[in-house]
SERO-4910 file (N, C-alpha, C, O; in steps of 0.05 Angstrom, whole numbers):
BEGIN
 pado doro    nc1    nc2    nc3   cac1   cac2   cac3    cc1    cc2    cc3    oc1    oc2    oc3
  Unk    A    454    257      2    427    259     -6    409    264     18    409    251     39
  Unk    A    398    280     14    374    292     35    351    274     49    333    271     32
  Unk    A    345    264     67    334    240     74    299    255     72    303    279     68
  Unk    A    273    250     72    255    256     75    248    277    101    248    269    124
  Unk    A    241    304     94    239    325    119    252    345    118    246    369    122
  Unk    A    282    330    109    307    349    119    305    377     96    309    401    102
  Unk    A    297    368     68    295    396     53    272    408     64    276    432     60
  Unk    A    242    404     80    232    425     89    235    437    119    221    453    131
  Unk    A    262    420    126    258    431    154    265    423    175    277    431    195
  Unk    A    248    392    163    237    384    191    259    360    199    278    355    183
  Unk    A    256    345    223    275    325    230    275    308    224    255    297    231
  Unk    A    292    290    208    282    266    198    279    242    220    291    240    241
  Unk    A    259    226    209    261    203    232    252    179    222    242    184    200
  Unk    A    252    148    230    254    129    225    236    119    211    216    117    226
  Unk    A    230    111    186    213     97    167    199     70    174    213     49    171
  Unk    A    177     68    180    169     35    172    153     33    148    139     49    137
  Unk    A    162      1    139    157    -10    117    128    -23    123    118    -22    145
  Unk    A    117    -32    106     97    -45    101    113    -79     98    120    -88     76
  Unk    A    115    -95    126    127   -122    113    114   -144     94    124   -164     85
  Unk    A     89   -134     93     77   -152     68     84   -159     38     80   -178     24
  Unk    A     98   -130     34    104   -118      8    118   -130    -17    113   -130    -41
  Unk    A    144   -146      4    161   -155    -23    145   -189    -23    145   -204    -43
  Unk    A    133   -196     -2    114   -223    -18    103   -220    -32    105   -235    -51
  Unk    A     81   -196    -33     65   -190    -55     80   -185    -81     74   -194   -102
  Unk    A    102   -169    -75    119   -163   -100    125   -188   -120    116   -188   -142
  Unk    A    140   -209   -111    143   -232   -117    119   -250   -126    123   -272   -136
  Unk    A     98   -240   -122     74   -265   -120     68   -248   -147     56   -262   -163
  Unk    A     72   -219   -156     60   -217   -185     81   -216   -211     78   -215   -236
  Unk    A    106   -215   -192    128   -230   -210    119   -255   -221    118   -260   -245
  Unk    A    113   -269   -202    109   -300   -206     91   -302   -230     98   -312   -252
  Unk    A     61   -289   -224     42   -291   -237     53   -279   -275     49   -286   -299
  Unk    A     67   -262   -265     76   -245   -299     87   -278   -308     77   -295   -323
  Unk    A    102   -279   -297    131   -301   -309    115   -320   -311    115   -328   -335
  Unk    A     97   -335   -295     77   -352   -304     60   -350   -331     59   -369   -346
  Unk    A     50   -333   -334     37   -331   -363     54   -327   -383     47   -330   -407
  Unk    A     77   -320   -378     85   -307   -402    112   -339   -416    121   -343   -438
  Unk    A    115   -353   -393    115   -381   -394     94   -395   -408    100   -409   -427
  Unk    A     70   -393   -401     58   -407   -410     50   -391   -442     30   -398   -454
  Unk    A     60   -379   -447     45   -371   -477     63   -372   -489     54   -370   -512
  Unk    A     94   -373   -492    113   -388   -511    118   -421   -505    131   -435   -521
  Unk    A    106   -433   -481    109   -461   -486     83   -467   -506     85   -486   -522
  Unk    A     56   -451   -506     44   -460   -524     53   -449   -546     52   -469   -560
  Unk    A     59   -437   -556     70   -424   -588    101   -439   -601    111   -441   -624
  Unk    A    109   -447   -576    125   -461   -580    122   -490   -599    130   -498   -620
  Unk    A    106   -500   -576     87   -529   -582     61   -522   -612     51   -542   -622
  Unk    A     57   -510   -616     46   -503   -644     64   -497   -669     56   -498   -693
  Unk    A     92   -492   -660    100   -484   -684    108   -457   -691    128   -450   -703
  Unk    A     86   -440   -681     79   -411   -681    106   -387   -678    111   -369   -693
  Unk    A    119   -395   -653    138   -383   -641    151   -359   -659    157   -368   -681
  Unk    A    157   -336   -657    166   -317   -678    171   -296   -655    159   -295   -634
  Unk    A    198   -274   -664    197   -260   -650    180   -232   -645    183   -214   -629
  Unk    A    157   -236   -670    141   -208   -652    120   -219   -640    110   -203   -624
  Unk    A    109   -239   -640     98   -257   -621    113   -253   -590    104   -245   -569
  Unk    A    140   -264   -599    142   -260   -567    153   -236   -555    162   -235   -532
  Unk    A    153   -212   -575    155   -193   -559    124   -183   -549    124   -167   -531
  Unk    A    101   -189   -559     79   -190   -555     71   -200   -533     52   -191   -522
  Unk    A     81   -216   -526     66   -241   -503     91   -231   -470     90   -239   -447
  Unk    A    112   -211   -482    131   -200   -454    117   -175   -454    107   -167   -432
  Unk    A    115   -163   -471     88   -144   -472     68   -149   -447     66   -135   -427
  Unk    A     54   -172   -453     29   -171   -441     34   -186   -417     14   -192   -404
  Unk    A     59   -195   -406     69   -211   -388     67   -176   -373     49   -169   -358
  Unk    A     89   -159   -382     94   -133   -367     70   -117   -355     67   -106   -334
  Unk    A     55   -121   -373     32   -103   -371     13   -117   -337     10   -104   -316
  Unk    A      4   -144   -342      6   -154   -316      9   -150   -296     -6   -144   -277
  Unk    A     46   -153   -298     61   -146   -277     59   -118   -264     67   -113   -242
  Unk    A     46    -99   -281     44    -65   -277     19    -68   -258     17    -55   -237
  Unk    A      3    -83   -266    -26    -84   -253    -26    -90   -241    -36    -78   -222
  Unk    A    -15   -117   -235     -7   -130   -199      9   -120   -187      4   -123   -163
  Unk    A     30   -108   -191     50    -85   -170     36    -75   -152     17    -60   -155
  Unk    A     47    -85   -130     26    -65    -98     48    -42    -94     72    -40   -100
  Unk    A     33    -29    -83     46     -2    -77     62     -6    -51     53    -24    -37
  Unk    A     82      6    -43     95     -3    -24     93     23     -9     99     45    -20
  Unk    A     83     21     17     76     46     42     97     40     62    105     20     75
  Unk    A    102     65     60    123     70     85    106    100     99     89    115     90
  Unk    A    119     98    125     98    114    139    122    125    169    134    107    181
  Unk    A    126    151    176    147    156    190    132    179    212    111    187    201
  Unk    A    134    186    228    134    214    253    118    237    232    127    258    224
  Unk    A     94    227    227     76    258    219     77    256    187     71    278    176
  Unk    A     85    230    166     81    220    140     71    197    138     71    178    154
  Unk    A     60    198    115     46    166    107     63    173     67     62    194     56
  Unk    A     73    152     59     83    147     33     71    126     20     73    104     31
  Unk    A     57    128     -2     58    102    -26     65    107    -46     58    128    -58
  Unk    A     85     86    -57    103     83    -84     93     67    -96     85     47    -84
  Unk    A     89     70   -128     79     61   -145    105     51   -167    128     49   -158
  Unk    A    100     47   -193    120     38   -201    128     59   -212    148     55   -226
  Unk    A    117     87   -210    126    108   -233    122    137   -217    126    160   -225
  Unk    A    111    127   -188     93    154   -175     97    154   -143     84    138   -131
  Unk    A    110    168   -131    108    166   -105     93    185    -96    100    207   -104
  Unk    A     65    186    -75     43    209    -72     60    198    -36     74    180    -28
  Unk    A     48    220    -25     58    221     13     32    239     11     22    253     -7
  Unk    A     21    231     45      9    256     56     17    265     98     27    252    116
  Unk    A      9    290     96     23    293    128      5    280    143    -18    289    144
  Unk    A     12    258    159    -10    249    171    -14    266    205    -31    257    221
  Unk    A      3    290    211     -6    305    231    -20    328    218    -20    349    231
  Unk    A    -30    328    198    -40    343    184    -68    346    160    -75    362    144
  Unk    A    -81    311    172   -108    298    160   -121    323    156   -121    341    173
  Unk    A   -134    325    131   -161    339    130   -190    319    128   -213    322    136
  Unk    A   -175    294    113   -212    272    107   -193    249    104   -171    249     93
  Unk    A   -201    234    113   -202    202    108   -231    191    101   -249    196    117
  Unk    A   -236    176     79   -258    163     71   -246    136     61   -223    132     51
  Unk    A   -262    120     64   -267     89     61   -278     87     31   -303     89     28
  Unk    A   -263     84     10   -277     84    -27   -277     45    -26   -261     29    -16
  Unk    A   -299     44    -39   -314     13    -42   -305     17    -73   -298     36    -87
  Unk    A   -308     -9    -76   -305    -18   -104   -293    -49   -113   -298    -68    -99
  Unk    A   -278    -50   -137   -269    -66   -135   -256    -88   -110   -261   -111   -102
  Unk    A   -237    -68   -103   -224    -73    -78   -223    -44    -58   -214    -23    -67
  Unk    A   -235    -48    -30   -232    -26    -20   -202     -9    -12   -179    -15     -6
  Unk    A   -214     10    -15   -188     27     -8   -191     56     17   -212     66     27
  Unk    A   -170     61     21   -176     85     41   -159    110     32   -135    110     28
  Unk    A   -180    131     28   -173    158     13   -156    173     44   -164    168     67
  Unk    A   -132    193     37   -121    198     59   -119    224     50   -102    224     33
  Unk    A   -129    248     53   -115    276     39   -111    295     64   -124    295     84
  Unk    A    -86    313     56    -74    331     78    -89    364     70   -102    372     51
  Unk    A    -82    375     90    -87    410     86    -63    426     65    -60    450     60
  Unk    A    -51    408     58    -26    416     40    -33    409      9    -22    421     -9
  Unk    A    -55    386      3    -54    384    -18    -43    353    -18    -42    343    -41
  Unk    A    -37    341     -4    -24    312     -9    -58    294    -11    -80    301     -3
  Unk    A    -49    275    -23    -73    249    -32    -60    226    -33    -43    222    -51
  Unk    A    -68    204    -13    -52    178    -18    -76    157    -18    -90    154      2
  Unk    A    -80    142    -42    -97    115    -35    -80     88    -19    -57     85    -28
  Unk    A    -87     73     -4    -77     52     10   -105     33     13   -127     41     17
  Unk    A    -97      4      9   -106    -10     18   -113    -15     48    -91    -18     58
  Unk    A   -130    -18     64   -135    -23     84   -121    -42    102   -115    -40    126
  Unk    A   -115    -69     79   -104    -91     86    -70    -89    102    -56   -103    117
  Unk    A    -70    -70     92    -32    -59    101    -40    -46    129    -26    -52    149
  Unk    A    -53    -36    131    -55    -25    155    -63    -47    180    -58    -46    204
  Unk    A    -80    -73    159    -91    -91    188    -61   -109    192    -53   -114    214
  Unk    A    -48   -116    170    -22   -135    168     -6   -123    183     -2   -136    203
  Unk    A      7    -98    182     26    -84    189     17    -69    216      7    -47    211
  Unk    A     18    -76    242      0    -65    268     22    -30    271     14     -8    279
  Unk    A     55    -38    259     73     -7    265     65     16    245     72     39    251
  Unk    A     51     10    221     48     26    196     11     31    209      0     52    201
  Unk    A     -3     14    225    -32     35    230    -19     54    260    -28     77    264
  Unk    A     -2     45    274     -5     56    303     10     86    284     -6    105    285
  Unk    A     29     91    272     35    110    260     20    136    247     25    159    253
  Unk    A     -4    124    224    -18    134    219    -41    147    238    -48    170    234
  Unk    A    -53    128    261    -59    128    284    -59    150    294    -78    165    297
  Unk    A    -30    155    302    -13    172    313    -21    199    294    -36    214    305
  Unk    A    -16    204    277    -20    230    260    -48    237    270    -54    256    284
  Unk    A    -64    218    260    -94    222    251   -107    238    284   -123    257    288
  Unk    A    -95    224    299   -101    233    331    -90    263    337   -102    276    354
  Unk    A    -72    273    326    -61    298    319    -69    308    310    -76    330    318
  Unk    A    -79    298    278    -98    320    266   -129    333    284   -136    356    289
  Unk    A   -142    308    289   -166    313    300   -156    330    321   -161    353    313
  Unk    A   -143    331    347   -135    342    367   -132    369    357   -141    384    375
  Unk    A   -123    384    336   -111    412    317   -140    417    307   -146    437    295
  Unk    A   -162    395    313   -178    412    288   -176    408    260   -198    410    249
  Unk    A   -156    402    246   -162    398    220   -168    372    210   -167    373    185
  Unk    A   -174    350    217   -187    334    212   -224    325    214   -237    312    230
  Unk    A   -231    341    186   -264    350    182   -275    333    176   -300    336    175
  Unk    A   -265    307    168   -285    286    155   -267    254    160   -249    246    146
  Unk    A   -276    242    180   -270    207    171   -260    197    199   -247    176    199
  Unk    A   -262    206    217   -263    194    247   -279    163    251   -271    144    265
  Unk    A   -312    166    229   -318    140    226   -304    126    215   -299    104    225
  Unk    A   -291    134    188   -274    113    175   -247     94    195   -242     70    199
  Unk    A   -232    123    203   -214    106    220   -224     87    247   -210     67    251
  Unk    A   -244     91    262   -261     80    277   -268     45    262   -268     22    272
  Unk    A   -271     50    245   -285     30    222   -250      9    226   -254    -11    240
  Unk    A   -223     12    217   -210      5    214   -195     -1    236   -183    -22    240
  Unk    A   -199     24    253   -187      8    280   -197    -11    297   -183    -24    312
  Unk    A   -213    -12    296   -234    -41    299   -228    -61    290   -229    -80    305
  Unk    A   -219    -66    263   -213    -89    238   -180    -98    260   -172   -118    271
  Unk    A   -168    -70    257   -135    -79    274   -141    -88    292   -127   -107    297
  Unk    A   -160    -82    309   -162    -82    347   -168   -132    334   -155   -152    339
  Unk    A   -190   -126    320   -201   -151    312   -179   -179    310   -176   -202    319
  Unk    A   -166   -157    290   -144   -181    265   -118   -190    295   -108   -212    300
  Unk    A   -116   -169    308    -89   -169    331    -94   -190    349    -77   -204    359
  Unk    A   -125   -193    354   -130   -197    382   -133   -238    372   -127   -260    381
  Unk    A   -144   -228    350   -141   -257    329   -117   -274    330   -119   -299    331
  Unk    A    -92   -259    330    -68   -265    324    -56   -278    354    -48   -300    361
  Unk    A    -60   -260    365    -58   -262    395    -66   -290    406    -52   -304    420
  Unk    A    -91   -295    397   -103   -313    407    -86   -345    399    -80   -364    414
  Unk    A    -82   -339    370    -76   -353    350    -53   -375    365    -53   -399    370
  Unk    A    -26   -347    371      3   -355    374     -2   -372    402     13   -391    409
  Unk    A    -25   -364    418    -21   -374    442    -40   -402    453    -46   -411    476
  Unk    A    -44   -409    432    -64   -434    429    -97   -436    437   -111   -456    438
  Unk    A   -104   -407    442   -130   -415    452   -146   -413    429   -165   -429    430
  Unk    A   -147   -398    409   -168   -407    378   -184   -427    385   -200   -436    368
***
């Protein structure tokens, strides 16, 4: 099987993960299995219990679990990847056209290439994970350097700040002076 690159060409090279990922994964496992516990021990305890009830209540246990699923980013030599549970989007990150910072619920950071790629990512992966920003980093500094990066130098500015912040935090942290 063809590793990522190799059908267009290019060389393949070493993947990092986002190590946050499978906690999160687990923590909305938890949360599904938690409710969906708790709504046959009460139907249980009522009496109620039936099986389209409880295919109803794994139903809405699943559905949950769809909503809390974090996307898992991997990011390699000139790619950024997020996998969803049904959707994998990549963009070239030696090949940025805009990065923007989208507010909302929870913020996110818009990533699109000159190819047509679009990846949303949480910010937070990038401050957790210091090998998955120096990566992107790395692209984004390429793009700008080529020219094709027309829009969001503030954004990444904005974020590398938050890493430079969260690191220096950590730093401080492991070595007792906090």
């Amino acid at each position: 099987m063809a590793r990522h690159g190799e059908a267009r060409g290019e060389t393949p090279t070493e993947a990092t993960n986002d190590p946050q990922w499978s906690r999160e994964l687990l923590s909305s496992v938890r949360c599904a299995a938690g409710l969906l516990a708790l709504l046959l021990v009460i139907d249980w305890d009522t009496g109620r219990l039936a099986f389209w009830r409880t295919a109803l209540w794994l139903a809405l246990a699943g559905l949950l679990f769809a909503v809390l699923c974090p996307a898992r980013v991997s990011v390699g030599e000139g790619w950024l990847a997020s996998r969803r549970l049904l959707r994998e989007r990549r963009v070239r990150t030696d090949l940025l056209v805009s990065v923007r910072c989208l507010d909302g619920i929870s913020q996110r950071l818009l990533l699109r290439d000159a190819l047509g790629g679009r990846v949303e990512i949480d910010p937070e992966v990038l401050v957790t994970s210091p090998q998955v920003w120096y990566r992107l980093d790395e692209g984004a500094r390429k793009s700008a350097s080529d020219g094709t990066l027309l829009c969001g130098a503030t954004a990444l500015s904005l974020v590398s700040r938050r890493v430079d912040r969260e690191t220096a935090r950590a730093v401080f942290k492991v070595s007792g002076l906090e």
